[in-house]
C-alpha positions, 0 to 999 in steps of 0.5 A, a space after each residue: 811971452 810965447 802963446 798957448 796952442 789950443 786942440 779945444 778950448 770951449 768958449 764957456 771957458 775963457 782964460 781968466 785972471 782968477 782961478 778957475 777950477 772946472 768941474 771935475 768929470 768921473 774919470 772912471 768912466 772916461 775908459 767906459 765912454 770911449 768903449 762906448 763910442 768906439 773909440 777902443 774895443 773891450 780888448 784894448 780896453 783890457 789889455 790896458 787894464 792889465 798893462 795898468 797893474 804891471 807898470 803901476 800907469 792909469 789906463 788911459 795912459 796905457 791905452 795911448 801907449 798901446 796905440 788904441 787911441 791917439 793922444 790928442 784925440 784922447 785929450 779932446 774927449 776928457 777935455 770935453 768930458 771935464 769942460 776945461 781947456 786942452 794945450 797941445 805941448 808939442 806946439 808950445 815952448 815951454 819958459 824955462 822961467 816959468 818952470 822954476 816956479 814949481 819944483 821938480 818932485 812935484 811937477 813929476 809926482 802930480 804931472 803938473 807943469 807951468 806954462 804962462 805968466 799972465 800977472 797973478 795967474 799961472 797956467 799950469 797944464 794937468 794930465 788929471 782934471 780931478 786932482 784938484 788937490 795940487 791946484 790948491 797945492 799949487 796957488 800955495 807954493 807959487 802964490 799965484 792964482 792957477 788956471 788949469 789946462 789940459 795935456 796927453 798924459 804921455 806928452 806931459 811926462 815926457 816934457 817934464 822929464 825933459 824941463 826938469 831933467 838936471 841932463 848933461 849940462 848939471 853933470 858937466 857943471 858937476 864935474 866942473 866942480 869936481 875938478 876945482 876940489 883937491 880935498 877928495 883927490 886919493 894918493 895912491 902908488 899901487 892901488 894895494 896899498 889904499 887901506 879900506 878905512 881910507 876908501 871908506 872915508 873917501 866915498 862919503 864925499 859930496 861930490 863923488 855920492 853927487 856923482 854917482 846918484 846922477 849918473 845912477 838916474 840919469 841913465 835911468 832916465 835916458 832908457 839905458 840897460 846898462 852903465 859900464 864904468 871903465 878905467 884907463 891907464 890915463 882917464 875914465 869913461 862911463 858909458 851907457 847901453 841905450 837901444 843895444 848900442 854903447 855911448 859916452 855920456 862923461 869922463 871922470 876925473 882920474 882921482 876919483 877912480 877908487 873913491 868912486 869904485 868903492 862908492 858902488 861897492 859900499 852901496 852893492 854891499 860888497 867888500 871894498 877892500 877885495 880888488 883881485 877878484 870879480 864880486 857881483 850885488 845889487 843896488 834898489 833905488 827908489 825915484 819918485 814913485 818907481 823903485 829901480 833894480 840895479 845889479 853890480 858886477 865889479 871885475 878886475 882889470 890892469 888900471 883897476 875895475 870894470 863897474 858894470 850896472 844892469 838896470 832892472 826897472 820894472 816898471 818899463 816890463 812889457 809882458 804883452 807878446 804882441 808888443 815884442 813883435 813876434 807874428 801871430 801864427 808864432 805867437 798863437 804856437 807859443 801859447 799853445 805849447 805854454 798852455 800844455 799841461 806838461 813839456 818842455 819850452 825853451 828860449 834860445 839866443 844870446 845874453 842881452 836878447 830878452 830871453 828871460 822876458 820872453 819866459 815872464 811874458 809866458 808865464 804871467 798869460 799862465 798865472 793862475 791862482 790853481 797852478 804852482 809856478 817855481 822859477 830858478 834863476 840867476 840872478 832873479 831880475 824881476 819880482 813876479 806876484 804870485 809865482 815862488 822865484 828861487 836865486 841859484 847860489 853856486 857857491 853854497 851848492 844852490 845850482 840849477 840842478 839842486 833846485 830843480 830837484 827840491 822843485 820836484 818836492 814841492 808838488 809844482 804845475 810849471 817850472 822855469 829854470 834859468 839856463 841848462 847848462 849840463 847834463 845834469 840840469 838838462 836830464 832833470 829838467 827832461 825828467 821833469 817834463 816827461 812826468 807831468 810838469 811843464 818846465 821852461 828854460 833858456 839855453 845859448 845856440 845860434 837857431 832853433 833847430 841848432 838846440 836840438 843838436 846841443 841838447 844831444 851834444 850833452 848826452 841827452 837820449 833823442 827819444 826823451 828829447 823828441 818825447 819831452 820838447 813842445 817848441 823852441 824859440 830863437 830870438 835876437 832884438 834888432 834896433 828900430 827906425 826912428 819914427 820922426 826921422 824915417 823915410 823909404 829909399 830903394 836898396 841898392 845891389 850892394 846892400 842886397 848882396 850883403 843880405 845874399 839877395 838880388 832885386 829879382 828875388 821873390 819871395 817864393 824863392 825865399 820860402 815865405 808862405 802867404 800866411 807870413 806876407 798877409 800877417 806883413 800887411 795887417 801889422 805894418 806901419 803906416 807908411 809902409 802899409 800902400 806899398 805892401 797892399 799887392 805884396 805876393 810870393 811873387 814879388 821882387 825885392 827889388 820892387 819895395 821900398 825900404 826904410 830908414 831913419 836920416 837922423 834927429 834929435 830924438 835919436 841922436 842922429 842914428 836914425 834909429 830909436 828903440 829895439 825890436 825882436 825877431 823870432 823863430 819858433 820851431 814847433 815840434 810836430 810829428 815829423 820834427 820828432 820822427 827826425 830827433 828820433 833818427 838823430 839828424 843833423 840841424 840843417 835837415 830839421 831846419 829844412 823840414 821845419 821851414 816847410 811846415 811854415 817856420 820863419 827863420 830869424 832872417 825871414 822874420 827879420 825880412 818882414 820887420 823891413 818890409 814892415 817899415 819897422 827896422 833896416 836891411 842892415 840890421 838883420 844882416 848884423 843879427 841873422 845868418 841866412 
């Protein structure tokens, strides 16, 4: 039986062959003790607060997340605070024996998880040391006596999810047992020929409803954006976007293809009986306590259609600017163009980027109870308290165009349209912006400077251009360096030449400023951070080391794990204006722009490495010089 790996356990609280409930500590001033003792600032503690209110997580979770606190340290101190023992999961083997003991909704309802046997006492590790409800719970269910320890929050659900999760090994036994079934098997010639009444039948079976909710939460679980679905001429394939990246995750059987089809479709409320046009839902899932969003969109291709699923889990929408990676002097423009009263923000870059988020971050820092906020969009991907969301509607004539117009009547301070796509909606939005409406949206160019060529490419006039745009913001999301795995190398001259850079490079020659090298230094990770401390202008690229990931378990053998933005924000000066006005071209606004201290995509994107955070490769994949 394997041992239990203590970070504290007081001697006044010994394990015991009883149950031993601790005295519960106030966990309400657990946040108050650590601001107390410095353990976090007011800020962090705050920032917390409202992470908390956006993710529905306690702040102490929050705080551990943010990187305020360690989580064994935090571990220690409410252990302290409660007079209970602490475990360290991450040197613990959990028994899968064990674990069966309690089931899984409500080990992951209460993050609650049993560790050791010892005759009629359970340990069972606990993130809350007040609940003592579910140890009550607990002694019920497993007709043990229970002996409570304390865990982190953070690594008690992630061992959770992974114990209980039913993963490939339940998905492959399922297929398995799919593949024994003849019952559910559609005989099919031509797929016109399958009757509605048929389909319909068909999807109410076990196995292929089975299938789908495993799929449907697995991927959630897994942290993918999306789930394509694909037929084949001879097999199916369902694969899943996780960090930007697709992977095979399983390969259906062949029969199931329009049982399986129709199964979304009846679940999307579309109309399974129409197979030679696109048609576009949404599912909403409830798991445990999380609610999760799906949007469906079906397209008919040669062997049948293509089901791909957007996840729209709200409850990973990070809204915090700083967490999105953009540097602060291009943090502190954005803000303060969100917070004029009037104007124009856009949001550039390619679809799957995070623009829109981007624009929720912004508009949830201006989310007052004084203000009126409309929004336009296609489709509405996250609900947002407090702000009026509109869904465009082509068909019937809801355009963004129409909205726009029954915004101006309904007396708005901010308004955000989902895209300008003609010049219809960009002279309204324009129009708006020139009296006395602040009005954020998105448009598709390659850079910043690049969206001032297009909007007069409309046929938008430069005056109401230059007179109407506070900033514009390009962004791309490159994958992140798996944080177990990564170590530093030197680049050789081949990769530096793929970046259009020799090893003697400055930076000077790149036009950094020393602005953007210190912010480097104050924001890099640890272990690149003595490498940057006597980072110059005139340093070489050539003299640093690089980073990347040698591949584990945690990042499937990539090295890399997680995404993060890169971000180039044009903040519309006199000057920049001047040059709209003369109607120049996009490199002179980029130059220019660059001068008065713009970091381009590329720049941006150099300063991720020399932080430790992604690799030379990625930016090169993501960004033009």
């Amino acid at each position: 039986m394997p041992s239990l790996g203590y970070a504290e356990a007081p001697k006044t609280s010994p394990l015991s062959t009883r149950m031993a409930a601790p005295p519960a500590p106030q966990t309400e001033r657990i946040p108050e003790l650590l601001l107390r003792e410095g353990y976090v600032t007011r800020e962090q503690l705050e920032r917390a607060v409202r992470e908390g209110k956006s993710n529905n997580l306690g702040v102490t979770y929050n705080l551990i997340k943010t990187g305020a606190i360690d989580e064994l340290e935090l571990t220690k101190i409410i252990a302290r605070v409660a007079r209970m023992p602490a475990v360290d999961l991450s040197k613990f083997e959990v028994d899968t024996r064990i674990i069966k003991l309690v089931p899984a909704d409500i080990a992951t309802k209460h993050l609650v998880l049993p560790l050791k046997r010892d005759g009629r006492t359970l340990t069972v590790a606990i993130a809350d040391p007040t609940n003592l409800g579910i140890l009550e719970d607990l002694k019920f269910i497993t007709r043990y006596d229970i002996f409570p320890v304390l865990a982190g929050e953070v690594t008690l659900r992630t061992v959770i999810e992974k114990q209980y999760d039913a993963g490939d090994s339940a998905m492959s036994t399922l297929l398995d047992d799919i593949a024994e079934m003849g019952d559910v098997e559609v005989v099919e010639e031509r797929e016109e020929d399958v009757s509605a009444a048929a389909l319909a039948a068909q999807v109410d079976d076990a196995p292929v409803v089975k299938l789908i909710n495993a799929v449907l939460t697995d991927a959630v679980k897994r942290g993918a954006s999306d789930i394509h679905f694909e037929c084949f001429e001879h097999e199916l394939r369902v694969r899943y976007r996780i960090d930007g990246a697709l992977q095979e995750v399983m390969k259906p059987p062949l029969k199931l293809k329009a049982a399986l089809i129709s199964r979304f479709k009846i679940m999307a409320q579309l109309n399974i009986a129409e197979r030679r046009v696109p048609q576009d839902g949404r599912i909403k899932l409830k798991m445990g306590n999380k609610v999760i969003d799906y949007r469906v969109s079906t397209l008919p291709t040669l062997f049948g259609e293509k089901v791909v699923l957007r996840i729209l889990d709200k409850g990973n929408l990070t809204l915090d600017l700083e967490k999105f990676g953009i540097e602060p002097r291009a943090e502190r423009e954005l803000m303060e163009a969100v917070s004029n009263p009037y104007g124009m923000v856009l949001v550039t870059g390619p679809t799957g980027s995070g623009k829109t988020t981007t624009l929720y971050s912004a508009l949830s820092k201006v989310n007052n109870i004084d203000v009126n906020i409309m929004t336009a969009e296609d489709p509405v991907e996250y609900n947002l308290f407090g702000i009026n969301q509109v869904q465009v509607r082509t068909e019937i004539g809801m355009t963004f165009a129409a909205a726009l117009k029954a915004f101006l009547r309904q007396d708005p301070n901010i308004i955000m349209v989902g895209e300008v796509r003609d010049l219809e909606t960009g002279g309204i939005a324009i129009k708006a912006a020139l009296t006395g409406h602040l009005v954020l949206s998105t448009l598709h160019t390659n850079s910043a400077p690049e969206t001032v060529t297009r909007l007069l490419d409309m046929g938008l006039e430069p005056f109401n251009v230059a007179s109407a745009l506070n900033l514009v913001l390009a962004q791309r999301l490159v994958r992140r360096i798996c944080s177990r795995c990564r170590h530093k190398y030197i680049p050789d001259e081949v990769e530096l030449g793929g970046a259009k850079v020799k090893a003697d490079t400055t930076f000077r020659e790149l036009r950094f400023t020393t602005e953007a090298l210190e912010n480097a230094k104050s924001r890099a990770l640890p272990d690149a951070l003595p490498h940057l401390a006597n980072l110059s202008l005139d340093s070489c690229i050539g003299d640093i080391p690089f980073f990347k990931g040698r591949g584990c378990d945690d990042c499937n053998g990539t090295g890399l794990k997680g995404r993060q933005g890169l971000y180039e924000v044009m903040f519309m000066t006199p000057h920049l204006r001047k040059l709209i006005l003369m109607n120049v071209g996009a490199q002179e606004i980029r130059d220019a722009a660059i001068e008065e201290g713009m970091l381009t995509l590329r720049m941006d994107g150099w300063l991720k490495v020399l932080k430790g955070i992604t690799t030379l490769e990625q930016v090169i994949r993501e960004t033009a010089v």
